[in-house]
Structure formats: structure tokens, C-alpha cells
N, C-alpha and C positions, 0 to 999 in steps of 0.2 A: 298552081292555080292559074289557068290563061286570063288575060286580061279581062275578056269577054264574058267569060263565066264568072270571075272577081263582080264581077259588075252587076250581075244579076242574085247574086249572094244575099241573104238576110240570115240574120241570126240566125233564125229557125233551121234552115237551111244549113248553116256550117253546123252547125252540131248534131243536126240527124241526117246528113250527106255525107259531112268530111272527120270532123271531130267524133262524134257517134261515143262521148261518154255519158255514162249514166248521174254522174259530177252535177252534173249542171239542176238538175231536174230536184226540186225540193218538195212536190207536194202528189205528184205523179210519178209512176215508176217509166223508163222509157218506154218501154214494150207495151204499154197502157196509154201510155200517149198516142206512139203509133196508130192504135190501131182505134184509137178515138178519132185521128185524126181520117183515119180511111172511111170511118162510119160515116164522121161527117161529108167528107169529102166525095161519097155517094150518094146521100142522100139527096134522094127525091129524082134520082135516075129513071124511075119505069113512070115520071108524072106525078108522083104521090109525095107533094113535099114533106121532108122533115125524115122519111123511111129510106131507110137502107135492108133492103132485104138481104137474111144470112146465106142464104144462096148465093145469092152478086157477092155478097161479099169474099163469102167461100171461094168462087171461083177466080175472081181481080186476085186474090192473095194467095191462091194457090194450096189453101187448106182444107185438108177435109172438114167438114162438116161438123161429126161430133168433136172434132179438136176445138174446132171454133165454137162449137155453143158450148161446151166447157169455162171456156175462156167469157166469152159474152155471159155466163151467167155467175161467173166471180163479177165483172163489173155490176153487173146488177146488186150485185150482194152489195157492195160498196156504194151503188147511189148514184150510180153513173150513166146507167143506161135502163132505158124502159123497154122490156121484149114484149111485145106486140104477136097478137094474130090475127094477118086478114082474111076473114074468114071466104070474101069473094075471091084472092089468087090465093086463097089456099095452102098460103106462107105465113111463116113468121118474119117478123122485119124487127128493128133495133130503133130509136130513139134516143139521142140525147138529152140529158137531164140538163137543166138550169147548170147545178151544181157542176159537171162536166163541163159545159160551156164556160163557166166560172174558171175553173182549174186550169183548163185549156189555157186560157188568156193569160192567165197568172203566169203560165210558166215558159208560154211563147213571147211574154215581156222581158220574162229572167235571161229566155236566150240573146234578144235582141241586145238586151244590156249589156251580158257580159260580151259577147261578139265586139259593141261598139268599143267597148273597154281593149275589149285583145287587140280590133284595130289600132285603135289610139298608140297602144302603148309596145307593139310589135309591128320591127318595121317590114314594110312589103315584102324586102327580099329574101327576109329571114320565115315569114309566115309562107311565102308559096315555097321552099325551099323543107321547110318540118311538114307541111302538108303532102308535098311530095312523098317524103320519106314515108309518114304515113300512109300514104294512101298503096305504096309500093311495099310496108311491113302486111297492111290487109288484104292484097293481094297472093303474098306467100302465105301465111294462112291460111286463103280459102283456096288455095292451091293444095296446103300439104292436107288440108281437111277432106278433099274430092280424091285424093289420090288414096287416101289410107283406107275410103269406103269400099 
């Protein structure tokens, strides 16, 4: 972990960049986090606050379409997201629930804490040193995973 990117790290950030377990997370699953997190994090792109259109979205993340409104309508099932259609672009878009926004915080707190925690109590050399190795064990991985397709 370079100094510089050390620096610009937040909780949230090591554990869905570097660390990437599922451990951490108590009230969301990671993959639900994710992709809560991308809904939000486009909404209100085409102007239209508050909407993330599945479209944009499908496209930013590289998924078809019915995978993703599969997916977008288990959150729904769960209270997490409001699907929308607007009937002038002719789309459907996604909304955040209270309750999602809620959860979100909850568990971008959880990370920030334990992070501060792992700071604290692991020292510098040893943490960019297991990061390394990690980040080089996830590397062969997605190595031996692209080769064996």
C-alpha cells in the first residue's frame, strides 16, 4: 500500500478495494452493498435527481440487463429499492429507500471502525506487507480463473 494511496484510504475503501471480505458486513450482504452503492453513486446522472436509470446502470457495470433487473428486483423484494418508470424516457430507473440509505450508513460505519481498529492495532509495515500479499494471492486468481475460461 504506497504512501499516497495509504492516505486517501477510508474504511469503506479497504474492505471493498483491498480486504474485499464478506466478515465485515452485518446487515447487508457485500454484493448488495455494491451495487447499492453504484445506484447511488449514479443517481441523478441524466438530471433527474434521486434516479439511476437500469440502463446506465447496466452499461457502467458491464451487465446485461435481465441479470441486473433480476437482481434490482430481489432488492426490491427486500425494501431497498423503488423501481420506477419514466414514462417520458421511456425507462425504468431505481430509487433508494430510506431503509437502504439507513443500512448503507450502518455498515459504511462498521467499516470505518473496524479499519480504524486494524490501523490502530497493526503496525504500518506489517499491514502494507499482508496487503501486498493479498492483493498478489488476487491477482493469481483472477489469473488462473481467465486462463482456465
Amino acid at each position: 500500500m504506497d504512501q499516497n494511496r495509504n492516505e486517501k484510504v477510508t474504511g469503506e475503501d479497504f474492505f471493498l478495494d483491498y480486504f474485499n471480505s464478506d466478515r465485515v458486513f452485518n446487515t447487508l450482504k457485500r454484493a448488495d452493498y455494491l451495487l447499492l452503492r453504484a445506484i447511488q453513486s449514479r443517481a441523478g446522472e441524466r438530471g433527474r435527481p434521486g434516479r439511476t436509470y437500469l440502463a446506465d446502470l447496466a452499461a457502467a457495470l458491464d451487465i446485461p440487463i435481465p441479470t441486473l433487473s433480476k437482481t434490482v428486483e430481489r432488492l426490491q423484494d427486500k425494501g431497498l429499492v423503488a423501481w420506477k418508470t419514466d414514462n417520458a424516457a421511456g425507462q425504468t430507473y431505481v430509487k433508494l429507500t430510506s431503509k437502504a440509505v439507513e443500512l448503507m450508513d450502518d455498515e459504511s460505519r462498521r467499516m470505518k471502525t473496524a479499519y480504524e481498529r486494524i490501523r490502530a492495532e497493526i503496525d504500518e509495515k506489517d499491514l502494507k506487507q499482508s496487503l501486498e500479499t493479498a492483493r498478489k494471492v488476487a491477482e493469481i486468481l483472477n489469473e488462473t480463473r481467465r486462463e482456465s475460461v
